[in-house]
C-alpha positions in Angstrom: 96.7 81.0 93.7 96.4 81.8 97.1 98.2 84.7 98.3 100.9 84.4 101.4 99.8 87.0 102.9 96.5 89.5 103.8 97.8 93.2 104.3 94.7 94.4 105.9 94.6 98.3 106.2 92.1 100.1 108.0 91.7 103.3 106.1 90.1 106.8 108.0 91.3 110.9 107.1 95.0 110.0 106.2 94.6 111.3 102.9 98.4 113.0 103.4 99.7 109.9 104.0 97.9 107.0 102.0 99.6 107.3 98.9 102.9 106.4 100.5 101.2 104.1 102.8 100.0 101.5 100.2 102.4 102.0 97.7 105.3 100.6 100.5 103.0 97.4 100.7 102.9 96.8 96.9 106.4 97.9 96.3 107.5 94.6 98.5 109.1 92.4 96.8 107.1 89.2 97.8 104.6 89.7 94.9 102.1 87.0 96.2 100.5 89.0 98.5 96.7 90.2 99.1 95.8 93.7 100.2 92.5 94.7 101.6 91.7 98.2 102.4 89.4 99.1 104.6 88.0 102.4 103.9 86.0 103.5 107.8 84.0 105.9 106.5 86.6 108.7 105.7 85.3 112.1 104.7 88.2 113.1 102.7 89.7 111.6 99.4 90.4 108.2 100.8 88.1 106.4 99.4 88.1 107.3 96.0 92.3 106.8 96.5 91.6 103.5 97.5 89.2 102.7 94.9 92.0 103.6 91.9 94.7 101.3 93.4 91.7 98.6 93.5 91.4 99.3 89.5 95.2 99.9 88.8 96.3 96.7 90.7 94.0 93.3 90.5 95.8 92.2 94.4 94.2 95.2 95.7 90.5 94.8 98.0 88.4 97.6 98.7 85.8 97.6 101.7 83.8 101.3 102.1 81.5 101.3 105.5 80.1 103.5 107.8 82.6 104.8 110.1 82.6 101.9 113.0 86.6 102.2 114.5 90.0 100.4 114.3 88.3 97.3 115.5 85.7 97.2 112.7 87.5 98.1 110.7 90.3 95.2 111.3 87.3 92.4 111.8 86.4 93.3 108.2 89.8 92.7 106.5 89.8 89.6 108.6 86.7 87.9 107.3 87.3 88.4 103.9 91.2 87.5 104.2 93.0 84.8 101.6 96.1 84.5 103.0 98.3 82.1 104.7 99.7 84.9 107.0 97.4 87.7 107.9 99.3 91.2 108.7 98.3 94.7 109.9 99.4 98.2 108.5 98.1 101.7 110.2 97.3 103.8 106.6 99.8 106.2 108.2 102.5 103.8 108.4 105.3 102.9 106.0 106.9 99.7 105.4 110.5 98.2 103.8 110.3 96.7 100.8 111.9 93.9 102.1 109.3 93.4 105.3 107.7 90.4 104.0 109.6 88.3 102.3 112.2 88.6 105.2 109.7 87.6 107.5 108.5 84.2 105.3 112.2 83.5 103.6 113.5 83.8 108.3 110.1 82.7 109.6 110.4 78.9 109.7 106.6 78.8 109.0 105.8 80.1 112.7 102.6 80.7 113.7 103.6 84.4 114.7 106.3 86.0 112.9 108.0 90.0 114.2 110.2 92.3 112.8 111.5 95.6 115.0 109.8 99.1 114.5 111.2 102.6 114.7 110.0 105.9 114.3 112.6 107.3 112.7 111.7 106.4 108.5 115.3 106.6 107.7 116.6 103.4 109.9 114.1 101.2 107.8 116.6 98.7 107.0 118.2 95.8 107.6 121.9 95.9 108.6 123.4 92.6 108.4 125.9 93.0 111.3 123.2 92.7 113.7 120.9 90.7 111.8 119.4 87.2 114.3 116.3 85.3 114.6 115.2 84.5 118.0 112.6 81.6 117.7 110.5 80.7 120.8 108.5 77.1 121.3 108.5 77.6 125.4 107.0 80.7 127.6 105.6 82.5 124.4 103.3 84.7 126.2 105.9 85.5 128.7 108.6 86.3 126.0 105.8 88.3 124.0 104.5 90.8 127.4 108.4 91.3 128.4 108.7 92.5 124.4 107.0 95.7 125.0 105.9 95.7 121.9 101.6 96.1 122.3 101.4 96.8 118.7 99.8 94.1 116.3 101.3 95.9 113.0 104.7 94.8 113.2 103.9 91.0 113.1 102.3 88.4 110.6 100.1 86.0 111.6 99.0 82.6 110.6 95.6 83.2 109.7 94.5 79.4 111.3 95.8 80.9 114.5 93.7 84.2 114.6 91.0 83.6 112.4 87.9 83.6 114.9 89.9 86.0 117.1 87.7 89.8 116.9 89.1 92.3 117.8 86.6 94.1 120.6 84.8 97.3 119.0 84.9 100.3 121.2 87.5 99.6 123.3 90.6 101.1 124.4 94.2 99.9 123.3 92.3 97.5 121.3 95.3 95.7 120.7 95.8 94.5 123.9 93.4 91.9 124.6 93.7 90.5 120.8 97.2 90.2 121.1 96.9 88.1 124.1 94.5 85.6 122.2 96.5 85.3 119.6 99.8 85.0 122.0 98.5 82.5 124.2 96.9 80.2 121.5 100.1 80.2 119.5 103.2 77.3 119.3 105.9 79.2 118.2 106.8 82.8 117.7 109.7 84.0 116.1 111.5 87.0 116.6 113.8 88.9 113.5 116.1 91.5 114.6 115.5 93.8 111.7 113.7 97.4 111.3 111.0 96.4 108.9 108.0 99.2 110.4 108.4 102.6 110.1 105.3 103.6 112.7 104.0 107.5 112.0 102.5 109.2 114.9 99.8 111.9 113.7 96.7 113.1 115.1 93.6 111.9 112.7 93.9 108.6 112.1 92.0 106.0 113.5 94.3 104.9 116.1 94.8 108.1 117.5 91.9 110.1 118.5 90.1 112.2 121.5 89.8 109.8 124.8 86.3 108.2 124.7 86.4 106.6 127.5 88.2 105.0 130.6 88.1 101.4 129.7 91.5 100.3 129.3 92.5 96.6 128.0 95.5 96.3 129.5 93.6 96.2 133.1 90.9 94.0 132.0 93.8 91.8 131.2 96.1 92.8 134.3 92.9 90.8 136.2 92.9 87.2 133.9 96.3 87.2 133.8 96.4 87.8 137.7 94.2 84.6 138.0 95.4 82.4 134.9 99.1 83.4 135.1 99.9 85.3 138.1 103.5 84.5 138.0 103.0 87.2 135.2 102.0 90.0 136.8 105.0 91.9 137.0 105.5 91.9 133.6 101.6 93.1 132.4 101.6 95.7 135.7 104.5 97.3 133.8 102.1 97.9 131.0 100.0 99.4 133.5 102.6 101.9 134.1 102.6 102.7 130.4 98.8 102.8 130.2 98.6 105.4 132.5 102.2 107.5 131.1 99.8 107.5 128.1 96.6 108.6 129.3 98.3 111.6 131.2 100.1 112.3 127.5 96.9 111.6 125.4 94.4 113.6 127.6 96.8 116.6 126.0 97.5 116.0 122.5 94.1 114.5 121.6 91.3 115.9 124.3 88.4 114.2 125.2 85.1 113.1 123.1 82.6 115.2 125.6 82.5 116.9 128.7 81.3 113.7 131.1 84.9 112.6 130.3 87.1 115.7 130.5 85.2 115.8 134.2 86.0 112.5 135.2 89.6 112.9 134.0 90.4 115.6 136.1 87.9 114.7 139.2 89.8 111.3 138.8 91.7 109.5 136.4 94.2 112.3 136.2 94.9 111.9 140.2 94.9 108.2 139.8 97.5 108.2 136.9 99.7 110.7 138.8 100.0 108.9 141.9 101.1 105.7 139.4 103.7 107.1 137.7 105.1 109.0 141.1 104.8 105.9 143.1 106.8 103.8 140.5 109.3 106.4 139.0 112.5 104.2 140.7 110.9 101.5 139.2 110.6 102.8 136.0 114.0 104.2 135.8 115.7 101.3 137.1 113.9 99.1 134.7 115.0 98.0 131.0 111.5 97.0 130.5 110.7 100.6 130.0 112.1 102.1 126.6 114.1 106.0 127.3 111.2 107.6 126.0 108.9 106.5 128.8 111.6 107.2 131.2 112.3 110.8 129.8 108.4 111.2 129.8 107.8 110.1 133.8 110.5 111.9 134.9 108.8 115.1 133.1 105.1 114.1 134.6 106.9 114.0 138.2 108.8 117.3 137.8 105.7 118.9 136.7 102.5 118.0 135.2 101.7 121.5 134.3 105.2 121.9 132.2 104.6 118.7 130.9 101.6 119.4 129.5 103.1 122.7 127.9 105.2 120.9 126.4 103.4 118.4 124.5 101.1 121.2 123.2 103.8 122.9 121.7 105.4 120.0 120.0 102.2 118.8 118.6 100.8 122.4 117.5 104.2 122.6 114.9 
């Protein structure tokens, strides 16, 4: 029987973390589901931990290569997927045993279905008070850049829609420029108000890593969009705002792959990403687009750089 849904999980030095990771996506209680795990070339335990779910549970798929990245490793759950829906779990992450069956039982066979994230692992739930579904047939790739929500983890996808969409190896915020192919080729999208995602923020795993390089998605895509939808460009130079809040943030907590690009950080991508967030502080204060977080995190960057950076160290060094 075919299964609903691929869980594809890229898999890299979250050894801490897998074990609660995986079993939160066979725990659901849709049973008809496929996982694949991607194992990136992990030099800790994660392979062999990925190996004994594939013996202990027949619905489990291992893939071991050489460490190639997110993107790779994403691509390669893709091609071998079975499912109806495709989704995407971070091997740090955590989901409610409820995630997918909510999303099929609510999704009205969409052709992208979302549920709402938090990082806080003890609001994973659905409260019934405030439980909706928003379904969208009109403007999808307008409603889906004013979400703010860049992510492709918190979402299934019909795996018709997305099927011959890679994900770009190498580049950075990855998600971006798939998530507008995916967004702009669907015909309906559906929205469910319920915390389904619990998304972990730690330091090894594949999404989070040293700065590489400069080559952000999110302005590759601020360009098409400026020519094929410029009545859009508010919305994705917003993201811009974020792209840069990020880089200042990142450049801190994760460091840079080599010297070439700690030097062109601070000869210019550093000055550059100041004068953003400075120039557009009203803006982003005055804005709903922009979650408290980022609001809280500009108004730090303008105060002071220097203290922001302190800081960040010390949270991340506990």
């Amino acid at each position: 029987m075919e299964p609903i849904i691929s869980i594809i999980v890229p898999v890299y030095k979250v050894e801490k973390y897998i074990h609660e990771c995986i079993d939160s996506i066979l725990n659901q209680t849709l049973k008809n589901i496929e996982v694949i795990l991607i194992d990136d070339g992990s030099p800790d335990e994660c392979p062999r931990i990925c190996d004994e779910y594939a013996h202990k549970d027949s619905r489990v798929i291992v893939i071991h290569q050489k460490n190639q990245g997110l993107s790779s490793a994403r691509n390669s759950g893709i091609k071998v997927a079975n499912g109806k829906y495709l989704a995407f779990v971070d091997s740090d992450d955590v989901i409610s045993p409820l995630m997918f069956e909510t999303l099929i039982s609510n999704g009205k066979n969409a052709d992208i279905i979302e549920c709402n994230v938090t990082q806080n692992k003890g609001k994973l739930q659905i409260n019934k008070d405030s439980f909706y579904v928003k379904e969208y047939k009109e403007n999808i790739l307008t409603e889906y850049l004013k979400s703010n929500k860049v992510g492709v983890w918190c979402r299934i996808y019909k795996r018709e829609l997305i099927q011959n969409i890679e994900f770009e190896v190498g580049a950075f915020s990855e998600d971006v420029m798939w998530s507008y192919r995916a967004f702009e080729q669907s015909k309906s999208y559906l929205v469910i108000n319920a915390i389904l995602y619990y998304w972990r923020q730690c330091s090894d795993s594949l999404s989070k890593s040293s700065i590489k390089h400069f080559k952000s998605q999110s302005e590759r895509l601020a360009k098409i969009i400026s020519k094929e939808h410029p009545e859009l460009y508010p919305i994705i130079n917003n993201h811009l705002i974020i792209i840069k809040i990020n880089l200042l943030t990142n450049a801190v907590r994760y460091g840079f792959a080599n010297e070439d690009i700690k030097k062109e950080f601070y000869d210019k991508q550093k000055k550059e990403a100041l004068y953003v967030v400075r120039h557009n502080l009203v803006h982003i204060l005055a804005n709903s687009f922009f979650r408290w977080q980022t609001k809280l995190k500009a108004m730090a960057i303008c105060l002071s750089y220097s203290l922001y950076s302190t800081i960040i160290r010390k949270t991340y060094e506990e």
